[in-house]
N, C-alpha and C positions, 0 to 999 in steps of 0.2 A: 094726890095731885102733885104733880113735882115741883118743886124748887127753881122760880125765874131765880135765872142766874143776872143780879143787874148789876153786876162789878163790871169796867170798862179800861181802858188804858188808863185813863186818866184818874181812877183812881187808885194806881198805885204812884208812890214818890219819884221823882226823878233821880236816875243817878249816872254815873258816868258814862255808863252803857248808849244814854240818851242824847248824849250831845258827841254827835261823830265826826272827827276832821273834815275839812274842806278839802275838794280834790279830789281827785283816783285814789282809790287804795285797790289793796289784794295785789292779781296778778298785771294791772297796768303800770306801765313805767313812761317815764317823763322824757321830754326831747335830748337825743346824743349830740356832742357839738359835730362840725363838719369835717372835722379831720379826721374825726373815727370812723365817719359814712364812706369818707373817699378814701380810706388808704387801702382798703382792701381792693379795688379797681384798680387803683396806682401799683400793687403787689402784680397784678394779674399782667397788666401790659407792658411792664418792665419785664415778666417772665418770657411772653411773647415774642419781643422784641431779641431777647438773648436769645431766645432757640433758634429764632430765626436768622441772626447774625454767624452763629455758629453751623445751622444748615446753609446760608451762602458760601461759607468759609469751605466747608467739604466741599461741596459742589463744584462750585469757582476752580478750584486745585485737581479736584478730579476731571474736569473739562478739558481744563488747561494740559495736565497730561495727557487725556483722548488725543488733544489736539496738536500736540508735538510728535504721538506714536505717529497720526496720521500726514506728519506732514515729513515726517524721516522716512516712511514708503513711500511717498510719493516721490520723494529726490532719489531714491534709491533704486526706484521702476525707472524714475528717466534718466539718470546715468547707464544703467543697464542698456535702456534700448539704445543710449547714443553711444555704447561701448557695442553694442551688435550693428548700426548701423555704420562706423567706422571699421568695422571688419569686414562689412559686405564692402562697402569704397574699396577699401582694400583692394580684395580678393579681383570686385570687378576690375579697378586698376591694371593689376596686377596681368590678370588676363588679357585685357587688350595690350598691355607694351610685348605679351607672348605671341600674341595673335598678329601684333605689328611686326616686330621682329622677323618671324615667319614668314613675312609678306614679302618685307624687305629682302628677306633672304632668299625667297624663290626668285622674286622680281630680278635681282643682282643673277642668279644662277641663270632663268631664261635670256636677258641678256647677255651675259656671256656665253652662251649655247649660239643665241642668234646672230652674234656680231661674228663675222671673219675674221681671223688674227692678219694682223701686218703683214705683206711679205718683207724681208729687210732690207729690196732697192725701195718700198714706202717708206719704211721708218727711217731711213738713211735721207731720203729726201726731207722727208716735214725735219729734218735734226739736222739740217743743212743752212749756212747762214745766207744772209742777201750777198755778200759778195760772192762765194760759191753759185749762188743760184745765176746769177748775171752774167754775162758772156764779155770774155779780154776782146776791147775791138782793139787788134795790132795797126790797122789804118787810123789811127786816129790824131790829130795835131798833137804834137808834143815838143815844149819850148824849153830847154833847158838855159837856165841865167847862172850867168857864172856871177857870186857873191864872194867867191874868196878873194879876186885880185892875182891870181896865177894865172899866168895866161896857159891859154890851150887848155886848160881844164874843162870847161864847160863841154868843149869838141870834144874832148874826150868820152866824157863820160854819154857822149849823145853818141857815141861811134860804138859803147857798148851796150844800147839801147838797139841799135840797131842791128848788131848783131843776134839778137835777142828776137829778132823777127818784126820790128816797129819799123814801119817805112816811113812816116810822115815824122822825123825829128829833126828838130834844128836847133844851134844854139846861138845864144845872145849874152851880150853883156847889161846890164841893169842902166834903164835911164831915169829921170827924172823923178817919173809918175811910179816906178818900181818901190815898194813897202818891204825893205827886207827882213825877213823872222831874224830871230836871233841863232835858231837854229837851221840846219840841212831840211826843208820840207817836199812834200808831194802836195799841190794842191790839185782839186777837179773841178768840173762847175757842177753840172749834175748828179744825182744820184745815179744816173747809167754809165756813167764815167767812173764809178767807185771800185769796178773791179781791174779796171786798165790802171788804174791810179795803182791801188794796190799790185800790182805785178812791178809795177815801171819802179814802184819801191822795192821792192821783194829784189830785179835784178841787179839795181843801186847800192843793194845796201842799206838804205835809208828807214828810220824806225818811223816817222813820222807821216799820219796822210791826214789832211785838213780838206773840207769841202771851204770856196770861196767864188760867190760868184764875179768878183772884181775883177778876175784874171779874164786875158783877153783869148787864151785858149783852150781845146778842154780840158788840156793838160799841161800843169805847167811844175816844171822841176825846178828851185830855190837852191841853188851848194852857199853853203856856209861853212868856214872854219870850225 
């Protein structure tokens, strides 16, 4: 019959074995403080943040170049086009003052085709002055006033008026109401008196012809010294 076995814990002595620290042991370990929890996150988003500063930084730079290539083609298309469309102004310009010209130039050539030339009693006429165009009336009153103070002069010079084919001349001496020039004059009243005037000078001698409608005849001869 076998051997109870009646030995128990309790009857072997205690020893060190028996009385085991308080707390975790083996492979548990006790609270980290919090600085050592967070730096490794604070590692991480500082890295983050760098990469990402450094990817804006390219980026940013290489935009920025895109966007100065794109903006030197565009000023470079629109100088272009307003260097061709400043060529075509041109050109068109150009051809219309050709096209005027031409026009000008037949217009001036049928016109002179179409006009008659002068004959030269016309051109001798229009290039003719008012007293040329106006008719010598020889009948016409003519008072010669003696101004020098010599007697018989005035008769005189009215005797070669008359030879001269002027039948209406008489001469006078100056009275009261008489205004005498300082020099030898012809006056007339009218502008149709202007060619009689001028002859009555013309056979006088006399350089001077004055229009006055004061005078009491249409013609009136002034002798002065």
């Amino acid at each position: 019959m076998a051997r109870k076995d009646t030995e128990q814990y309790q009857s072997y002595e205690k020893d060190a074995f028996d009385n085991p620290p308080e707390g975790p042991v083996g492979v548990h370990r006790g609270n980290r403080p919090m600085i050592v929890r967070v730096t490794p996150f604070i590692i991480v988003l500082v890295a983050a943040v760098a990469a990402g500063v450094l990817f804006w930084s390219i980026f940013s730079g290489e935009a920025a170049n895109m966007f100065n290539r794109r903006s030197e083609q565009t000023q470079t298309t629109a100088q272009t086009s307003q260097g061709s469309s400043s060529s075509s102004a041109d050109e068109s310009a150009s051809g219309t003052a050709s096209q005027s010209s031409q026009s000008a130039t037949a217009g001036e050539s049928t016109l002179a085709e179409g006009t008659p030339s002068q004959t030269p009693s016309e051109s001798e006429s229009a290039q003719s002055t008012p007293e040329e165009s106006q008719q010598v009336n020889t009948n016409a009153q003519i008072t010669v006033i003696n101004g020098t103070g010599v007697s018989g002069y005035a008769n005189d010079r009215a005797g070669v008026l008359q030879n001269q084919g002027f039948t209406n001349v008489s001469a006078a001496n100056p009275d009261a109401t008489t205004v005498l020039p300082a020099q030898t004059v012809v006056y007339y009243q009218n502008e149709a008196d202007l060619a009689t005037a001028q002859q009555v000078a013309n056979a006088l001698g006399i350089a001077t012809v004055e229009q006055s409608t004061s005078i009491g005849t249409p013609i009136q001869v002034v002798l002065m010294q």
